[in-house]
C-alpha positions in Angstrom: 38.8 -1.3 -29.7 42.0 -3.6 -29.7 42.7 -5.8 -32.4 45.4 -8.4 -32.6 46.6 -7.6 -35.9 49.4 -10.9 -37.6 52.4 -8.5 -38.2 54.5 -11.7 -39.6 54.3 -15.3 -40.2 57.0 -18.3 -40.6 57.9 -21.9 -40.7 60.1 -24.7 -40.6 60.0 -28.4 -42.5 62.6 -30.4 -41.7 65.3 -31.2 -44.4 64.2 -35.0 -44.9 61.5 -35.6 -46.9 59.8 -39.2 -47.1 57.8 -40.2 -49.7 54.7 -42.8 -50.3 57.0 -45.0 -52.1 59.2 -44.9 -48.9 56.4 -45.7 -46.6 55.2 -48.7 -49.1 59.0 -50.6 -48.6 58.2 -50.6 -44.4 54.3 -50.8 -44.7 51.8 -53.0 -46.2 50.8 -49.6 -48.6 50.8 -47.8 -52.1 51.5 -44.5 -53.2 47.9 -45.1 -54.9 46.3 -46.4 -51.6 48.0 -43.5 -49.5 46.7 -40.4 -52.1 43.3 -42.1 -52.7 42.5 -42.1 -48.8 44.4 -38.8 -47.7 45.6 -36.7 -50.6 48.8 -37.1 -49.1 52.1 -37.5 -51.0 55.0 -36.9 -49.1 56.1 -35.6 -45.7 58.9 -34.3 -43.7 60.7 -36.4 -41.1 62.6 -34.6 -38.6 66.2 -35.9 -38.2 67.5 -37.3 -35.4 68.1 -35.4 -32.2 65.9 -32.8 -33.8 63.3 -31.3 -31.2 59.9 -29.9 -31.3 61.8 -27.0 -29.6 64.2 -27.0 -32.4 61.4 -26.7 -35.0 59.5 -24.1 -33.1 62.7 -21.4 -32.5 63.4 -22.3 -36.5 59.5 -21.0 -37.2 59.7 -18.1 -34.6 62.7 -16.3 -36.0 61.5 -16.7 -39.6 58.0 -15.1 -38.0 60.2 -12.1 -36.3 62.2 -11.9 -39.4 59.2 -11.3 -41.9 57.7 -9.1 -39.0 60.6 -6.6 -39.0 61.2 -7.4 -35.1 63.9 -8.7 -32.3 63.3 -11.3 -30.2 62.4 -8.3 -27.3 60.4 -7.1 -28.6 58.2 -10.4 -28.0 56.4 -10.2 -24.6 54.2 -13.5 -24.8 54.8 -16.9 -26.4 52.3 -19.4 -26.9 53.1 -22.6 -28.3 50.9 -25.1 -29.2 52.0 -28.7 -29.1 50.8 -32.5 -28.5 55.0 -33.3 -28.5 56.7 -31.6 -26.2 60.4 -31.8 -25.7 59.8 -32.8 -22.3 56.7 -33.5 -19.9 58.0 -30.0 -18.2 59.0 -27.4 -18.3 56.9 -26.0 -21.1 59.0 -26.2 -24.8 57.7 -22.5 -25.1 60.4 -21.5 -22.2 62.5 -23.7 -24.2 61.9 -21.3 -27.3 61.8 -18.3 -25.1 65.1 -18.7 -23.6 66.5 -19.5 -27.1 65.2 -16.5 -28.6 67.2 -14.2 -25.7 63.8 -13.2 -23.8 64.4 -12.9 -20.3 60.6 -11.2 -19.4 56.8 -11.6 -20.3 55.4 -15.6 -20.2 55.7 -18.0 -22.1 53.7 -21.5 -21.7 52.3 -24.4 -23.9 48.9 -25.4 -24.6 47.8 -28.7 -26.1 44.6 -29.0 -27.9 46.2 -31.5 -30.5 45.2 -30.9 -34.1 43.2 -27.6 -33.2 46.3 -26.5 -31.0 47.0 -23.2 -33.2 43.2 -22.2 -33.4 43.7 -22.9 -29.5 47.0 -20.1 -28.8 45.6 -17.3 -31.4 42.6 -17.3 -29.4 44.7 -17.3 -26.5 47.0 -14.9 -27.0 44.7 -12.4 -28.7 42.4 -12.5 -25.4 45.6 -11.6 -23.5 46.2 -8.5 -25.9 42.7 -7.3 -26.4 43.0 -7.3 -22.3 46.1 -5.3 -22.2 47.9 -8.0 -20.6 50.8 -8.2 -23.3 51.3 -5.9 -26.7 53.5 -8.4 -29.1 52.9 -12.0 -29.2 54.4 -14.8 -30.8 52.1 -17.9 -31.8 53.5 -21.3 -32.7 52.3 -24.8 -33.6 55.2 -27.3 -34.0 55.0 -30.9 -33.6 57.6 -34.2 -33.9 54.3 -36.4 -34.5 57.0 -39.3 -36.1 58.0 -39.8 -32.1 54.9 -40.8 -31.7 53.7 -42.9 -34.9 53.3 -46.4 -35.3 55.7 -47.6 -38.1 53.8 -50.8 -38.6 50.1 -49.3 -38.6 49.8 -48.4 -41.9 46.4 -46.4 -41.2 48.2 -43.6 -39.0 51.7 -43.9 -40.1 51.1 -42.5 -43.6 49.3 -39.6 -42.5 51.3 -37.3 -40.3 54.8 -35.5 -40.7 56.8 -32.7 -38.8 57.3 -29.2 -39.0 56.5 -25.7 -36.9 54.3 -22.3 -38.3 54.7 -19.0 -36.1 52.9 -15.9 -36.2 53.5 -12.7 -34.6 50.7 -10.8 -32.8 50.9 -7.2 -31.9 47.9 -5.3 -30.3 46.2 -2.2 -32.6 43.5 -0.2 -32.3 40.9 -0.7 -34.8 37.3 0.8 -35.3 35.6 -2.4 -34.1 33.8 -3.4 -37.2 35.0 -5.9 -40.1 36.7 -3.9 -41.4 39.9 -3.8 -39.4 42.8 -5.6 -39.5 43.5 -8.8 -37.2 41.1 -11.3 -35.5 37.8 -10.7 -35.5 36.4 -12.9 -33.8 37.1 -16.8 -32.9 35.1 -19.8 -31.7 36.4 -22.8 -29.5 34.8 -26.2 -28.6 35.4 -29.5 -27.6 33.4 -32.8 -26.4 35.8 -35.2 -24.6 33.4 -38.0 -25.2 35.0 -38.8 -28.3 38.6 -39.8 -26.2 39.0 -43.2 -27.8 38.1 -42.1 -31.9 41.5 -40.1 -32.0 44.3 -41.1 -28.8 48.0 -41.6 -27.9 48.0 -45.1 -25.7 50.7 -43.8 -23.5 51.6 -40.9 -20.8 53.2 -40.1 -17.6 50.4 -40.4 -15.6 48.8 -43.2 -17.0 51.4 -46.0 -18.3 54.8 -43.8 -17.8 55.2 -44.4 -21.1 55.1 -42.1 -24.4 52.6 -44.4 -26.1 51.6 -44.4 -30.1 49.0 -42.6 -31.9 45.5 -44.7 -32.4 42.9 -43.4 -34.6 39.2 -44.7 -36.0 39.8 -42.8 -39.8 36.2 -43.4 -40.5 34.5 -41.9 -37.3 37.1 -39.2 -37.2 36.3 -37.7 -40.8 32.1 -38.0 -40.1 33.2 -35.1 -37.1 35.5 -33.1 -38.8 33.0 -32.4 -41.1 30.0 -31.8 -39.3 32.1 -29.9 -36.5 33.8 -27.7 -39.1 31.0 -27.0 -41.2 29.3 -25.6 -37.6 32.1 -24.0 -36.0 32.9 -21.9 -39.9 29.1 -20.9 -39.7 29.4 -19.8 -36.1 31.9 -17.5 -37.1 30.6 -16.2 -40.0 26.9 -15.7 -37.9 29.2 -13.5 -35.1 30.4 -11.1 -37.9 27.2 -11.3 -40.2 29.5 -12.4 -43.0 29.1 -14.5 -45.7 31.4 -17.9 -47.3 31.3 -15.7 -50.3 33.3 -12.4 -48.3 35.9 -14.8 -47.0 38.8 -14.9 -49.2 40.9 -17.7 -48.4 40.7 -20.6 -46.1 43.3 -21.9 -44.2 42.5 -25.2 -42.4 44.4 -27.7 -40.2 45.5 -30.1 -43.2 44.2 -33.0 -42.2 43.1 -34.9 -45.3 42.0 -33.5 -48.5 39.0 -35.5 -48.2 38.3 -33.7 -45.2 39.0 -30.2 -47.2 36.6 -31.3 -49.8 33.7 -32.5 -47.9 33.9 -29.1 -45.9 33.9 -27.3 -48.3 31.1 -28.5 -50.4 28.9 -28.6 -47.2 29.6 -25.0 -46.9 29.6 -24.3 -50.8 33.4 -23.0 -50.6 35.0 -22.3 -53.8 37.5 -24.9 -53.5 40.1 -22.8 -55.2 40.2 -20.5 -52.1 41.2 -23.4 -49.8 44.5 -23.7 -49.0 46.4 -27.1 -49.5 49.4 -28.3 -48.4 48.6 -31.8 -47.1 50.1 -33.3 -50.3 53.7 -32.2 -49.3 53.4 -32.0 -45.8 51.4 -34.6 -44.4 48.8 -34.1 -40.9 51.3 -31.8 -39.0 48.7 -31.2 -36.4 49.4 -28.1 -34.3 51.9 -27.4 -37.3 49.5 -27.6 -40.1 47.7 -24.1 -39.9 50.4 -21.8 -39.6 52.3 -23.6 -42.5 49.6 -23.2 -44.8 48.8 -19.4 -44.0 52.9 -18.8 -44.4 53.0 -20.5 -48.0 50.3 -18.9 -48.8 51.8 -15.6 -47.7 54.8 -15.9 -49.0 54.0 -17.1 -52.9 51.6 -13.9 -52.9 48.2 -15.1 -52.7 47.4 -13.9 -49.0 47.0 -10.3 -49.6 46.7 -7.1 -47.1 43.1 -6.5 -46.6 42.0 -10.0 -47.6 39.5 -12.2 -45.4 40.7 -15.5 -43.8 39.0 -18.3 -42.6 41.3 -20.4 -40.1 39.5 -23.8 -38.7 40.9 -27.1 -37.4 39.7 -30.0 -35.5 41.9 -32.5 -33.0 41.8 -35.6 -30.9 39.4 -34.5 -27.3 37.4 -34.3 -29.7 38.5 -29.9 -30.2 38.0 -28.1 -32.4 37.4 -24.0 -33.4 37.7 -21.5 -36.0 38.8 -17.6 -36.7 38.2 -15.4 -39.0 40.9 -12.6 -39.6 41.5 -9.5 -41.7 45.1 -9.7 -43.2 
């Protein structure tokens, strides 16, 4: 059978980093308030006139770079993404046209937080069909565009930055044992609309709007969703927590990271973490935590991953994958 096997991965942070101490001279907030509630001690601010488009192309030739590829030799982008460049076109053909490609598609999709979880299963249904061979998967976000400076319960938590992965299509033997995804899960329940919101869009107050978020109600379904959507996973493969090697999750909060894991009883040392440095970078946040991890060593061929997240709709999904 096909698998879509991650052939490279890369990333981008902007150059400006602001701290909790920076964020308590504008804001009614501590460094001690801000780590207590979120785990969070920095983030990166992207500079001005820098794009979401910008960020993605920056992540998307560090991906083809570490995959030994050119830019044609891509023949699908999917970019995830809750802050686009513009309303249209789509900041993927932004990216596309950057990178020199002048064939295959190339379109957004915007499932918020869950946004990454969202294109991988996209893109490898599109190459387990045939459709495309090589894929190139991004999550990049500008969330400062839309932040509140003056709420101090949403401004503290996110940042910017871009991941990218490249997909390529491989036969495998079909068991889980082979390399690539193995299987992924999606869900969502719009219901939950007004726990996790921008106040603003074209349609609706021509306006770009802030961020709004109920913390409290949020984390209660991150955990519960996460905890079921990780188990749905591992009940498809008939694996175990104990076979997985290292989870990646959106990096929400560590409190979130905690309370899943000790629902699931995860080792704690195999969750990745980079919420500290880089803040809630939504779309963003998966992709940059499976590229650190990568790249200091610990991500190694053959090793099972665990990739989950959860967004504002409420969505949410998971995927497990053989590096």
């Amino acid at each position: 059978m096909i698998r879509s096997v991650i052939v490279g991965c890369g990333s981008y942070l902007p150059k400006r980093v602001m701290t909790n101490a920076e964020l308590a001279g504008m804001v009614d907030t501590s460094d001690e308030w801000i780590v207590a509630r979120s785990g969070i001690r920095q983030r990166h601010i992207a500079a001005d006139g820098e794009t979401t488009g910008d960020l993605a192309e920056a992540a998307a030739r560090d991906a083809l770079d570490h995959a030994g590829l050119q830019p044609d030799d891509i023949d699908l982008i999917v970019l995830a993404t809750a802050t686009p460049d513009s309303t249209f076109p789509a900041t993927a053909t932004v990216v596309q046209s950057r990178l020199g490609i002048r064939h295959g598609a190339a379109f957004d999709i915007q499932a918020v937080c869950s946004g990454f979880v969202y294109a991988l299963a996209t893109a490898d249904n599109f190459l387990k069909a045939g459709q495309f061979r090589r894929a190139l998967v991004i999550g990049a976000e500008t969330f400062s565009r839309i932040l509140d400076w003056e709420d101090r319960t949403t401004c503290v938590l996110f940042g910017d930055g871009a991941g990218a992965i490249v997909l390529e299509a491989m036969e495998g033997e079909g068991t889980n044992a082979d390399r690539g995804i193995l299987t992924s899960h999606l869900h969502a329940d719009g219901c939950h609309h007004d726990l996790l919101y921008v106040d603003g869009g074209p349609s609706g107050t021509q306006t770009v709007g802030h961020l709004r978020m109920s913390g409290k109600e949020v984390f209660r379904h991150a955990v519960v969703n996460l905890s079921a959507v990780i188990n749905e996973a591992l009940d498809a493969t008939g694996l175990h927590a104990d076979d997985i090697d290292w989870v990646i999750p959106h990096q929400a909060n560590k409190r979130i990271l905690d309370g899943t894991a000790r629902k699931l009883k995860l080792d704690p040392s195999k969750v990745v973490v980079t919420v500290d440095r880089h803040g809630n970078t939504s779309a963003a946040s998966v992709p940059l935590a499976l590229t650190e991890a990568v790249r200091d060593g610990r991500i190694q061929r053959g090793q099972l991953l665990l990739l989950e997240a959860m967004g504002g709709g409420f969505t949410w999904g998971s995927a497990l994958v053989r590096w």
